[in-house]
Each structure stands twice: as C-alpha cells, then as structure tokens.
TORPA-4810 file (N, C-alpha, C, O; in nm, 3 decimals):
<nodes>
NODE_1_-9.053_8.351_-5.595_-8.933_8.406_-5.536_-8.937_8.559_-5.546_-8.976_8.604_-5.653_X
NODE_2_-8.898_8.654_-5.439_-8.931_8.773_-5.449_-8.789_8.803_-5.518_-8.689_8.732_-5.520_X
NODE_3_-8.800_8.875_-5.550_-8.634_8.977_-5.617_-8.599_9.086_-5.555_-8.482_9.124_-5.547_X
NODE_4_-8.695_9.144_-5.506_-8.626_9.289_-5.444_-8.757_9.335_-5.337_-8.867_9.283_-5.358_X
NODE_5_-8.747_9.402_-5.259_-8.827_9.441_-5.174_-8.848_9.624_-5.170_-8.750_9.698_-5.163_X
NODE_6_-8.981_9.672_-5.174_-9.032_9.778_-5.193_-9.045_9.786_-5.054_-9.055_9.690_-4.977_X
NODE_7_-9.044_9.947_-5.015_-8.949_10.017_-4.879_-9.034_10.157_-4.928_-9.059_10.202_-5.039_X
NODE_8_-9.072_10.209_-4.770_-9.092_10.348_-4.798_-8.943_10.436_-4.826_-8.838_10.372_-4.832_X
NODE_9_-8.945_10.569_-4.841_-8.837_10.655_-4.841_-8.796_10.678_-4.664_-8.686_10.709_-4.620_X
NODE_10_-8.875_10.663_-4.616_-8.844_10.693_-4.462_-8.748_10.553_-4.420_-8.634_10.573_-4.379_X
NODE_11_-8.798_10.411_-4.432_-8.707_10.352_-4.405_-8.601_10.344_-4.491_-8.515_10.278_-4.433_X
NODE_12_-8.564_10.376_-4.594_-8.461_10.424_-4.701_-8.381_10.476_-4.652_-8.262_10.449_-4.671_X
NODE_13_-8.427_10.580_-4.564_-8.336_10.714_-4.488_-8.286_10.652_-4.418_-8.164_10.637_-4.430_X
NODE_14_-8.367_10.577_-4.294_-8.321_10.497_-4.225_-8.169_10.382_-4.220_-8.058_10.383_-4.165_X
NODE_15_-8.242_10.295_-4.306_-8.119_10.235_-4.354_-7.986_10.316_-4.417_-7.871_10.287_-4.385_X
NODE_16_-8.015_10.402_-4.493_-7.902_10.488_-4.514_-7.792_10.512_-4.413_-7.669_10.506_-4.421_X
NODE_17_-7.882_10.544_-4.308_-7.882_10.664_-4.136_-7.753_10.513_-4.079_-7.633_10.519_-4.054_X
NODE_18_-7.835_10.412_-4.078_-7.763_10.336_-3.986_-7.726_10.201_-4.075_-7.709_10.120_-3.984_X
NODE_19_-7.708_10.142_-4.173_-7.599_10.101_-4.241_-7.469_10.123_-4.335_-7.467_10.171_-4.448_X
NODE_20_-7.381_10.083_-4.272_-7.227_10.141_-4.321_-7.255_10.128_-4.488_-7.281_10.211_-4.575_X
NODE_21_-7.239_10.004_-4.487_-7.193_9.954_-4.640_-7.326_9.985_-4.747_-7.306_9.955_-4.865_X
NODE_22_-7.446_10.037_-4.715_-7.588_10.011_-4.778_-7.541_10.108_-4.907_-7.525_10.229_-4.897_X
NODE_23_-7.522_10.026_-5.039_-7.546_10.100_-5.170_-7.648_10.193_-5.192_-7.743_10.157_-5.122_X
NODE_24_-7.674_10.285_-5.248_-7.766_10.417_-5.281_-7.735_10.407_-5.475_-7.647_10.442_-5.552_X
NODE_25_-7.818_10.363_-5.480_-7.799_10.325_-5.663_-7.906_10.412_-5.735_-8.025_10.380_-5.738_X
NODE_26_-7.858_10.516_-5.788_-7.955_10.640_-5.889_-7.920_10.581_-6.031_-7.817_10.586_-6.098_X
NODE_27_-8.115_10.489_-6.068_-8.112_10.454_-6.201_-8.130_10.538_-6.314_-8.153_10.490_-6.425_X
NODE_28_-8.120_10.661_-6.294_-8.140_10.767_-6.434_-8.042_10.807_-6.505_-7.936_10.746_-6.494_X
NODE_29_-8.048_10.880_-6.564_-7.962_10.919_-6.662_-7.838_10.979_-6.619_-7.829_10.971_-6.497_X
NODE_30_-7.751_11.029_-6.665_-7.647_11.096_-6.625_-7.613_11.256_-6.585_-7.543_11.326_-6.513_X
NODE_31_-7.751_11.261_-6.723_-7.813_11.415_-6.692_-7.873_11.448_-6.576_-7.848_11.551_-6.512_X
NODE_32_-7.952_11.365_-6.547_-8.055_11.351_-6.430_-7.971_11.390_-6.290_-7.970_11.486_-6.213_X
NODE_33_-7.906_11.273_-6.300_-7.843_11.256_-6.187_-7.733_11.356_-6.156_-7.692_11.348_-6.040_X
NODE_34_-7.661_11.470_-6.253_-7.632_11.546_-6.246_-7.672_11.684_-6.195_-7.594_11.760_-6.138_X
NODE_35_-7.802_11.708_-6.222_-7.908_11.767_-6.168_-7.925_11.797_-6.017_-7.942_11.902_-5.955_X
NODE_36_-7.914_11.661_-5.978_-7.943_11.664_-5.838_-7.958_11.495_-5.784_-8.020_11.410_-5.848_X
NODE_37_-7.912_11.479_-5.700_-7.946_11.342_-5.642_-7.891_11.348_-5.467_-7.827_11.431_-5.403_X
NODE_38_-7.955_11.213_-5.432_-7.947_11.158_-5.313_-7.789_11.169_-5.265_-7.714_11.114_-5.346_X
NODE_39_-7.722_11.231_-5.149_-7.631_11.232_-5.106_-7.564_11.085_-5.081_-7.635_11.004_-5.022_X
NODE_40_-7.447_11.049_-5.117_-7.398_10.915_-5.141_-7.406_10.828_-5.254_-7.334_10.733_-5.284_X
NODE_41_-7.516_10.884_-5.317_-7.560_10.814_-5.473_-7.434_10.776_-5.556_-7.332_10.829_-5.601_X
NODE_42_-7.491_10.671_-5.553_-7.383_10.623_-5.719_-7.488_10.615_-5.808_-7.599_10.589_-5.762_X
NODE_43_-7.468_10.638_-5.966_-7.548_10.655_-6.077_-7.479_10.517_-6.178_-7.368_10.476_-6.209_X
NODE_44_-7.621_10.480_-6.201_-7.570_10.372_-6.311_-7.713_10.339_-6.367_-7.800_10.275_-6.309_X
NODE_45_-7.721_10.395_-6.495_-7.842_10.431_-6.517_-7.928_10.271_-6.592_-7.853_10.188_-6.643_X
NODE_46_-8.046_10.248_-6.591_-8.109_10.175_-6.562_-8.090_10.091_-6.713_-8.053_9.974_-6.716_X
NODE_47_-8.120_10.163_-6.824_-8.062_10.107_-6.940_-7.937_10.037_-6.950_-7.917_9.940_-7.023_X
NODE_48_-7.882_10.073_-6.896_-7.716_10.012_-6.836_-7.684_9.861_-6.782_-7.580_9.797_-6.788_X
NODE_49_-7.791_9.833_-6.735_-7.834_9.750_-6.655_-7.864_9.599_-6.697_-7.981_9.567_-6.717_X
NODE_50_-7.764_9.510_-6.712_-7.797_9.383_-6.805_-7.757_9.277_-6.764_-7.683_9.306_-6.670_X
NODE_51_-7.759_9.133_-6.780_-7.694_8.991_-6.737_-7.540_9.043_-6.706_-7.491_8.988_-6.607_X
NODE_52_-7.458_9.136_-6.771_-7.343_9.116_-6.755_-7.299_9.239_-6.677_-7.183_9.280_-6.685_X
NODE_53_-7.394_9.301_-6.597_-7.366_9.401_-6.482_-7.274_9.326_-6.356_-7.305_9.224_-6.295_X
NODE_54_-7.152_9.411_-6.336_-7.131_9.409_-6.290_-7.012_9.503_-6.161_-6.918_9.475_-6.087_X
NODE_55_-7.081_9.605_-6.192_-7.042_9.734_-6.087_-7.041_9.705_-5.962_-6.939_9.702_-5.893_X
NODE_56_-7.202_9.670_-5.907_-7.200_9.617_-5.758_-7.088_9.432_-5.730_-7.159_9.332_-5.730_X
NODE_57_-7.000_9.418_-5.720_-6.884_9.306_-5.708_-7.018_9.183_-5.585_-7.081_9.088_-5.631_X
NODE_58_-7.021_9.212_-5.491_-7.098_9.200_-5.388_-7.259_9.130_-5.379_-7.351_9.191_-5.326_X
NODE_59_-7.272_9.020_-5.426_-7.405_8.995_-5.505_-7.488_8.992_-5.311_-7.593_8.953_-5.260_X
NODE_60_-7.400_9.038_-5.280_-7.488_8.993_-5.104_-7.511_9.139_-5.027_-7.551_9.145_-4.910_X
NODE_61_-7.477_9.262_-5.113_-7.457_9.405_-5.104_-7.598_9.441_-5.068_-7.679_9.361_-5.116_X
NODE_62_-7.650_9.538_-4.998_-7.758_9.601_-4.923_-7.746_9.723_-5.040_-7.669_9.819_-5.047_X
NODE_63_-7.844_9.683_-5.120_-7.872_9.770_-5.229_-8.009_9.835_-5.268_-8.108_9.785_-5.321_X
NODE_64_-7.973_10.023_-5.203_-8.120_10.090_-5.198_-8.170_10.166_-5.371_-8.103_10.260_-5.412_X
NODE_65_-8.263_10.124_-5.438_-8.270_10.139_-5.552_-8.392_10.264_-5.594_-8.501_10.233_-5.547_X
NODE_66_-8.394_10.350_-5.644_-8.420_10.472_-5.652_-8.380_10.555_-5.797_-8.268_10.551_-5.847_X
NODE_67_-8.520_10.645_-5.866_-8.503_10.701_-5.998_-8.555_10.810_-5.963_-8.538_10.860_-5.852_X
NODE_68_-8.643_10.870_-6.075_-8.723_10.974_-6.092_-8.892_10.977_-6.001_-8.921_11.054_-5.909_X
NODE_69_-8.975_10.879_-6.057_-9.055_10.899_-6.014_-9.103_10.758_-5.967_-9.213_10.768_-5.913_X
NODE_70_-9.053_10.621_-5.971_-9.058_10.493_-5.922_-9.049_10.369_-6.010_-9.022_10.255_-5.975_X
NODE_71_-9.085_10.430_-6.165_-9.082_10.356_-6.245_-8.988_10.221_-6.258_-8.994_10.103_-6.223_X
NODE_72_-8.869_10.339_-6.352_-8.715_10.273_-6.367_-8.629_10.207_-6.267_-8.536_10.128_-6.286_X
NODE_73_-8.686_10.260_-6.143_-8.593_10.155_-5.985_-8.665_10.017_-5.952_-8.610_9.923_-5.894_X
NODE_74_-8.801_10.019_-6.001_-8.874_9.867_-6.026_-8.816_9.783_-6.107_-8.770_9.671_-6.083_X
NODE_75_-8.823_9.870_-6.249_-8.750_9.739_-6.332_-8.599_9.733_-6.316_-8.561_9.625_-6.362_X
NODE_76_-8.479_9.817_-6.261_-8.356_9.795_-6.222_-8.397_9.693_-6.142_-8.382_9.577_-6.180_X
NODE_77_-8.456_9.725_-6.019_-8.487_9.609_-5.887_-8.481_9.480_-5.952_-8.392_9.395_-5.947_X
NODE_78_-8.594_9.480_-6.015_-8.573_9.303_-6.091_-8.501_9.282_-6.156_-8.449_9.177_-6.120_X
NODE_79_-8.457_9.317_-6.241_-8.309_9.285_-6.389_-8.222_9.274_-6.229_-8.227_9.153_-6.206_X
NODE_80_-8.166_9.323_-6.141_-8.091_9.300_-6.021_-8.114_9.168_-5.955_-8.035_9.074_-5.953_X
NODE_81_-8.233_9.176_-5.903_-8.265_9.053_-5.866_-8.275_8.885_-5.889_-8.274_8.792_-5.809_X
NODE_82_-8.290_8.895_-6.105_-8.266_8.840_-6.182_-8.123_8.823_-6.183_-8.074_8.710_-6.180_X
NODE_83_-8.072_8.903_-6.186_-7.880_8.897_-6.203_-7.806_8.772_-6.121_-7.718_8.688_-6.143_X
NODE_84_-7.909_8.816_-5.994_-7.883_8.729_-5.845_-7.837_8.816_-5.714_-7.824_8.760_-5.606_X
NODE_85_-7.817_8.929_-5.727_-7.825_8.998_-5.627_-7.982_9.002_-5.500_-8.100_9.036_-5.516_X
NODE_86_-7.911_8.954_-5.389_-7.993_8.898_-5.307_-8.060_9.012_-5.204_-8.160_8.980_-5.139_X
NODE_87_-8.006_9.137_-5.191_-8.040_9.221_-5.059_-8.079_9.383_-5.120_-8.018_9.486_-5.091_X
NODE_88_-8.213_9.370_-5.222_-8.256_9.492_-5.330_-8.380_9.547_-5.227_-8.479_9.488_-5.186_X
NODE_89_-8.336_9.675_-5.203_-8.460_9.741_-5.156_-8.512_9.874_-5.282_-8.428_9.945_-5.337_X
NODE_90_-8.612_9.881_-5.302_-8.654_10.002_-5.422_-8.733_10.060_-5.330_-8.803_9.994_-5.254_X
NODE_91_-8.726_10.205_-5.330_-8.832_10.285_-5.237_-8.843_10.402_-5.322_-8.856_10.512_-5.270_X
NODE_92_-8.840_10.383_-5.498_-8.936_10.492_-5.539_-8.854_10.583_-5.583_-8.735_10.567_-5.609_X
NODE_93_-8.929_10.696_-5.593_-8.849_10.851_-5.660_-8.789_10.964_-5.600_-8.852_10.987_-5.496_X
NODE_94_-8.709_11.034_-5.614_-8.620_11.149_-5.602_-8.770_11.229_-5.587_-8.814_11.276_-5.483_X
NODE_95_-8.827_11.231_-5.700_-8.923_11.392_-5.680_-9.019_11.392_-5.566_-9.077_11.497_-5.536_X
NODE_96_-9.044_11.250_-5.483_-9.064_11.302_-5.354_-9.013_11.244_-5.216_-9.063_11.211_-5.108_X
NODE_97_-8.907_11.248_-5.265_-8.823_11.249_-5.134_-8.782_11.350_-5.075_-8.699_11.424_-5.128_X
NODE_98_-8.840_11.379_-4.929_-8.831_11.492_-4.864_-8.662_11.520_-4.787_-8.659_11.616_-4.711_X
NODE_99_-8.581_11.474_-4.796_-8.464_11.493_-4.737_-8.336_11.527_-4.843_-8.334_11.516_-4.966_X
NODE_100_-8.248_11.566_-4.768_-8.113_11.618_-4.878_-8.084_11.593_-5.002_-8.056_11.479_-5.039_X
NODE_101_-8.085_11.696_-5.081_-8.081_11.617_-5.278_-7.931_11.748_-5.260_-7.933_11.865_-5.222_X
NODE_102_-7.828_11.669_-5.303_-7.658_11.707_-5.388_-7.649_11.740_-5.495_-7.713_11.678_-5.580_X
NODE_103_-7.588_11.825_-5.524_-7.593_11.830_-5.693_-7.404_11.860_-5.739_-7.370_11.869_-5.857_X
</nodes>
C-alpha cells in the first residue's frame, strides 16, 4: 500500500497554482519556519507528528508535504499516511525550491 506520493517541486507549484483547498504543510521547526517558508504554509513540525494528530480534520485533504532538505517531509509523509490520511504528496525541500519563500 503506498502512503504518500513523491512529486517534483514544479508539480507542487502546480497543484498549489490550481487547487483551492491543497494543504502546504512545513515539517520543521518553528524556528525554521519562521525564517522563511512557502507562501500559504502551515507549520506543524514533524516531531509533532503522532497517532493522535489531528490538525488536518480532513483525512481525504490534498496534502503537499515539504521541510528543509527532503528528509523530515518523508517520514511526516508516512506517520500521515499511517494515520490514514489518504491524498499525501511530499516533493522535498525549501532549500531548493526555486519560487516565492515568506517570512
């Protein structure tokens, strides 16, 4: 059974570009994510992340998953996927994503 599906950053953008409801989930720290992140980002950092998560309400939510450098949005992806959240895309890290970073 797959759990989550790996996505370049271009279709990331994409989906961003043209789905309403598509979650933008920044698994780092608070610091991190303070720093700078993906425009729309919600932060809920990856340690955070357990059987009894439940921030995203929506287990059927279009959820784009994203950290530092690809690591930490893999293992969010699965602990997610595990949870039962059905619609996980991970496409990797902030440090090279070429489009708009917020701070």
């Amino acid at each position: 059974m797959e759990l989550y599906k790996r996505i370049s950053q271009e279709k990331a953008k994409e989906m961003m570009d043209t789905i309403k409801d598509c979650i933008v989930l920044d698994v780092r720290t608070k610091e991190e994510f303070e720093m700078g992140h993906i425009k729309g980002a919600v932060n809920f950092p990856n340690e955070d992340i357990d059987e009894d998560f439940l921030a995203i309400e929506d287990l059927d939510a279009c959820i784009l998953v994203y950290c530092r450098s690809g690591h930490r949005s893999l293992n969010a992806s699965a602990k997610l996927g595990l949870i039962g959240y059905k619609n996980i895309y991970e496409f990797g890290g902030i440090n090279t994503w070429k489009y708009e970073i917020v701070k």
